[in-house]
Z-matrix of the N, CA and C atoms (Angstrom, degrees):
N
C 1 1.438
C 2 1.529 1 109.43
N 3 1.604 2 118.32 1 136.98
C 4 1.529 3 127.05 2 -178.87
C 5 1.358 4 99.20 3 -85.68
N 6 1.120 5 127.77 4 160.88
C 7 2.055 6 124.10 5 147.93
C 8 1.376 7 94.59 6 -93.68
N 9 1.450 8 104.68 7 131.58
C 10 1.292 9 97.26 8 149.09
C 11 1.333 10 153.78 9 -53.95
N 12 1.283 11 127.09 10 161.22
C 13 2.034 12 102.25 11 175.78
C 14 1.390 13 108.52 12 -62.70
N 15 2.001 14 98.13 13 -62.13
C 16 1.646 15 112.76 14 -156.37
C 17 1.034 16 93.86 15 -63.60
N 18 1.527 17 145.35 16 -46.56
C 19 1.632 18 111.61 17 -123.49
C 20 1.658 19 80.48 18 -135.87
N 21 1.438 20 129.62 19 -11.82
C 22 1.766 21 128.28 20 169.44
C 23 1.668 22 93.19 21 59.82
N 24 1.177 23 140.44 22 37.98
C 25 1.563 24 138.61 23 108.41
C 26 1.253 25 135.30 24 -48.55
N 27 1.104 26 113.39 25 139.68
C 28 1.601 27 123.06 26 165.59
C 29 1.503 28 119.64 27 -42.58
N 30 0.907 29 164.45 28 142.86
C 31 1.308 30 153.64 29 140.85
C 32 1.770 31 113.96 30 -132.61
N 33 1.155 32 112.80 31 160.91
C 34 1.573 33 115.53 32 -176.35
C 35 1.973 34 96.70 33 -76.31
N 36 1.275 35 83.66 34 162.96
C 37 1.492 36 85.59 35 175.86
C 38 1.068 37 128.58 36 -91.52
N 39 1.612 38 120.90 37 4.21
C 40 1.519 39 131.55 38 -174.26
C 41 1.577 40 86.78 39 -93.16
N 42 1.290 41 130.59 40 -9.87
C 43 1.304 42 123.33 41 -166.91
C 44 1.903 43 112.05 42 -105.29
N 45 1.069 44 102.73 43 -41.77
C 46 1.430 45 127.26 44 -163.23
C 47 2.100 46 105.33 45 -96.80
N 48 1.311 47 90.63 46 -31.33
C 49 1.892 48 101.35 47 166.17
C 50 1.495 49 118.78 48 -83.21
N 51 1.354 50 87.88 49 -170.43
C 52 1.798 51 84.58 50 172.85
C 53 1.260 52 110.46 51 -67.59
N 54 1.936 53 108.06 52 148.80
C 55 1.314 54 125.35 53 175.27
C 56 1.525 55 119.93 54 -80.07
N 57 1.410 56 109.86 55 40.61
C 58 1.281 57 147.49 56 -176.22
C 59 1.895 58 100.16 57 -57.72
N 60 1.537 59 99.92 58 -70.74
C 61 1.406 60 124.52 59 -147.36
C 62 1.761 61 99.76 60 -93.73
N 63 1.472 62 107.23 61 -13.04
C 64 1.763 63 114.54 62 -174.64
C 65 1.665 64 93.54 63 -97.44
N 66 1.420 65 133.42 64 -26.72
C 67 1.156 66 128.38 65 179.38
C 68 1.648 67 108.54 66 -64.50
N 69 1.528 68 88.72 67 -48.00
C 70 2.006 69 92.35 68 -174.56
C 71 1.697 70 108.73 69 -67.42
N 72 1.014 71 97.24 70 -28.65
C 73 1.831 72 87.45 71 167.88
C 74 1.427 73 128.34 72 -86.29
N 75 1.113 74 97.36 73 -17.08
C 76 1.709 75 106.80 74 163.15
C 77 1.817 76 117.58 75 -74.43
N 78 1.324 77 99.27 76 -31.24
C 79 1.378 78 97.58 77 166.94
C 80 1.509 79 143.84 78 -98.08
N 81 1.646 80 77.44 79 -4.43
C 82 1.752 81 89.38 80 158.21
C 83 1.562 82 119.65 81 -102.51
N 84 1.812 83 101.48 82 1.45
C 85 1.363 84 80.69 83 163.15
C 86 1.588 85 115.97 84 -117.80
N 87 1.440 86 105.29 85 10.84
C 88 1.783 87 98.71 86 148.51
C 89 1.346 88 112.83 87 -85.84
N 90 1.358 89 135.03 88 -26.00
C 91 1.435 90 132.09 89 151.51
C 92 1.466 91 111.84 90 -26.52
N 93 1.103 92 113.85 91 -57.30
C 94 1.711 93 123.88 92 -172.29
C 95 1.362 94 98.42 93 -64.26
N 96 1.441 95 126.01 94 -76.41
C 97 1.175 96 119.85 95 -134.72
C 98 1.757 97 93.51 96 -91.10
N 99 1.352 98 124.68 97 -6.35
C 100 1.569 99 126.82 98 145.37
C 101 1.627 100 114.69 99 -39.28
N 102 1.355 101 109.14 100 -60.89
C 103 1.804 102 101.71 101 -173.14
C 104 1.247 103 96.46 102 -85.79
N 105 1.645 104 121.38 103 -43.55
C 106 2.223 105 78.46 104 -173.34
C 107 1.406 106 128.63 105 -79.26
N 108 1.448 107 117.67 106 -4.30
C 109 1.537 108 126.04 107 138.87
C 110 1.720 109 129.97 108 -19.06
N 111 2.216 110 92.20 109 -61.30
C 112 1.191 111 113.32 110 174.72
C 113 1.297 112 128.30 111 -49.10
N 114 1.847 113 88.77 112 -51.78
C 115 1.596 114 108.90 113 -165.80
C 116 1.674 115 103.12 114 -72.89
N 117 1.555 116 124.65 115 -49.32
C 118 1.265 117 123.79 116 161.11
C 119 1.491 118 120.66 117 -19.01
N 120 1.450 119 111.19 118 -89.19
C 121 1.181 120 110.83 119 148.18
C 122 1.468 121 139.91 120 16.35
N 123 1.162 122 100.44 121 -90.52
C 124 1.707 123 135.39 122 -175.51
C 125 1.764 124 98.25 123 -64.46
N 126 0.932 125 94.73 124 -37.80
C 127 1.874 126 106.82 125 -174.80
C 128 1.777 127 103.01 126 -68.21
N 129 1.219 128 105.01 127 -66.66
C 130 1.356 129 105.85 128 168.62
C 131 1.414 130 125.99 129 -23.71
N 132 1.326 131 97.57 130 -84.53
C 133 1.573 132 121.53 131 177.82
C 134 1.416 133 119.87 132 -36.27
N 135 1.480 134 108.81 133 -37.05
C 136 1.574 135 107.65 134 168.36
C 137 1.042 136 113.94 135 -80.13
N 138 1.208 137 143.09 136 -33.68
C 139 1.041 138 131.08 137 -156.50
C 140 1.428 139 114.39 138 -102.84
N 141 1.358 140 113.04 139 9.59
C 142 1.939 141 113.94 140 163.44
C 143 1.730 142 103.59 141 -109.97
N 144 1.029 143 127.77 142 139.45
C 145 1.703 144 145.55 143 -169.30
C 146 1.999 145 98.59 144 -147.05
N 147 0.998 146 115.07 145 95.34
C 148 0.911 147 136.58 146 -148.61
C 149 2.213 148 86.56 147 -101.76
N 150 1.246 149 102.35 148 83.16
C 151 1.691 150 107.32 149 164.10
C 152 1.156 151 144.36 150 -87.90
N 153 1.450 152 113.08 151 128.60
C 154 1.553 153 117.04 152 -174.46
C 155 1.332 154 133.75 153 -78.95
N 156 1.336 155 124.62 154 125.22
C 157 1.516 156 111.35 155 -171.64
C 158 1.369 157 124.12 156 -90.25
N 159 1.540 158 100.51 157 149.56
C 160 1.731 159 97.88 158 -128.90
C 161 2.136 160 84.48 159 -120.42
N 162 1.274 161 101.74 160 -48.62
C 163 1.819 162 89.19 161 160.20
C 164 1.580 163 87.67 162 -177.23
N 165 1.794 164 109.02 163 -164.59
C 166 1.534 165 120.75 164 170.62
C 167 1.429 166 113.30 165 -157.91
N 168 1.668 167 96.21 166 172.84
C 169 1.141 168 109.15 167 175.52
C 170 1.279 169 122.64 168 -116.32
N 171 1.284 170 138.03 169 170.62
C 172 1.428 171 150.57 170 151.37
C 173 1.527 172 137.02 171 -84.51
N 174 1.331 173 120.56 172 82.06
C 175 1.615 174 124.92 173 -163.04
C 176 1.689 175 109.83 174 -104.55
N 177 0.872 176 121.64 175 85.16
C 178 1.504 177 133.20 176 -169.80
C 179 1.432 178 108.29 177 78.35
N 180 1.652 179 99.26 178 -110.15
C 181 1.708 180 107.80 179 -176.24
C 182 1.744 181 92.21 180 -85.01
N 183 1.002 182 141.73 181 -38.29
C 184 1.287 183 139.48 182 -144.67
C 185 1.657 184 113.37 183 -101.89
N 186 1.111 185 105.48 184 168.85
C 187 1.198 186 117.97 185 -167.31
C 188 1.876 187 119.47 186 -110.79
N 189 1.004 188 144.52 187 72.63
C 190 1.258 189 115.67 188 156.16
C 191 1.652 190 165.29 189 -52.38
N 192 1.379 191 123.92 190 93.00
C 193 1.002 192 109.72 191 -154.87
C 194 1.902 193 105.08 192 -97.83
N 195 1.158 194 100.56 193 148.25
C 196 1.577 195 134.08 194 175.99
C 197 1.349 196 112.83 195 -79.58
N 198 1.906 197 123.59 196 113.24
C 199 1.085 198 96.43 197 171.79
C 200 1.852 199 114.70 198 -135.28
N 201 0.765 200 145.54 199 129.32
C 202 1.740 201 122.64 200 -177.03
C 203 1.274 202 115.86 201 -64.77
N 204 1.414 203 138.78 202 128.91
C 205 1.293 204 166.33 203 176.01
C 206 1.689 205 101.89 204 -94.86
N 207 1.057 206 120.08 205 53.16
C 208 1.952 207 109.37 206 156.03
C 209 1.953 208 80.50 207 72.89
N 210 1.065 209 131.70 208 73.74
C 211 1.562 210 130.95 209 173.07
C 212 1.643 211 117.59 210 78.50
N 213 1.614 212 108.85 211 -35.00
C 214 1.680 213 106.92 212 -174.22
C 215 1.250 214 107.20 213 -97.85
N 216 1.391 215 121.63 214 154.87
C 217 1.403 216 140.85 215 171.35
C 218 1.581 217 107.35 216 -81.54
N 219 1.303 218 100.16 217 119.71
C 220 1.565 219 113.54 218 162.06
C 221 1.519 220 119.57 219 -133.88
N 222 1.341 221 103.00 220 131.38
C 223 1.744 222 102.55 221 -176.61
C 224 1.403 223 100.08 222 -128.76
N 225 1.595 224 95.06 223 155.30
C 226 1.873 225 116.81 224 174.97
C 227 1.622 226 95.89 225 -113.52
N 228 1.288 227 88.72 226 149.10
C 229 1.762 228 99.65 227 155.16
C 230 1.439 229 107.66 228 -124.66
N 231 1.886 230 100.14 229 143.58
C 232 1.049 231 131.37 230 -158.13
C 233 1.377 232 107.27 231 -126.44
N 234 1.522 233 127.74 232 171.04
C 235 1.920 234 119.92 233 172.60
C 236 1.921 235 76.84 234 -90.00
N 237 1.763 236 74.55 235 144.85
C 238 1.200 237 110.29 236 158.61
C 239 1.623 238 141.90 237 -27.63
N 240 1.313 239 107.54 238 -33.98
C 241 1.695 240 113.61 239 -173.36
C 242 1.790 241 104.90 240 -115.01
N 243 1.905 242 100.07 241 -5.44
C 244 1.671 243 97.58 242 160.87
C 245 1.505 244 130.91 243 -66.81
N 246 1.077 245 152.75 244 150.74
C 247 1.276 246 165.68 245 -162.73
C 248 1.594 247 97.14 246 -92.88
N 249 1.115 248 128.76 247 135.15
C 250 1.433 249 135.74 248 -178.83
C 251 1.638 250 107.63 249 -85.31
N 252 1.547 251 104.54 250 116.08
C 253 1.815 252 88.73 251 176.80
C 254 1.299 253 137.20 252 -62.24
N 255 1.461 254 134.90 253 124.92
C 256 1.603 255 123.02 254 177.02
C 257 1.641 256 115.93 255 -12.27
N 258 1.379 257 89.90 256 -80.43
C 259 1.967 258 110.30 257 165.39
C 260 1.117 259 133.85 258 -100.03
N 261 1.006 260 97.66 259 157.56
C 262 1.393 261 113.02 260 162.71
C 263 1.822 262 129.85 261 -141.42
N 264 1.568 263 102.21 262 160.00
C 265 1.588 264 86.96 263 -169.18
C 266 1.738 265 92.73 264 -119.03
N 267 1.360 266 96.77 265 135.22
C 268 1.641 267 111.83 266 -166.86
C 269 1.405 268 101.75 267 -109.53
């Protein structure tokens, strides 16, 4: 612990010294909250695939609909007298 000049309190020395040791923690904690920002982010974005519906069929009571996924085919089944949605998010 330093004394201060002005005020002759105690203070830590990361506080009362050079702002040496408060810079490096400030920049490791925009370091931090930089990547899980990123990773947030990045997390999101993959994980919505936003598919177009492409047509359907009729299999008893129910309905299958067809949709393209970014090149692949993915289908839901639905009852029969529902309307197939444009999209969907996969």
């Amino acid at each position: 612990m330093i004394r201060s000049r002005d005020s002759g309190r105690c203070r830590p020395t990361w506080i009362a010294g050079s702002s040496e040791p408060r810079r490096n923690i400030m920049k490791r904690l925009v370091a931090v909250l930089v990547f899980a920002a990123a990773f947030l982010f990045v997390e999101r974005v993959t994980a919505d695939v936003i598919c177009l519906f492409r047509g359907e069929q009729i299999s008893g009571t129910n309905k299958i609909c067809y949709y393209d996924c970014q090149g692949s085919t993915y289908a839901i089944t639905i009852d029969g007298l529902k309307l197939c949605p444009l999209n969907i998010r996969k």
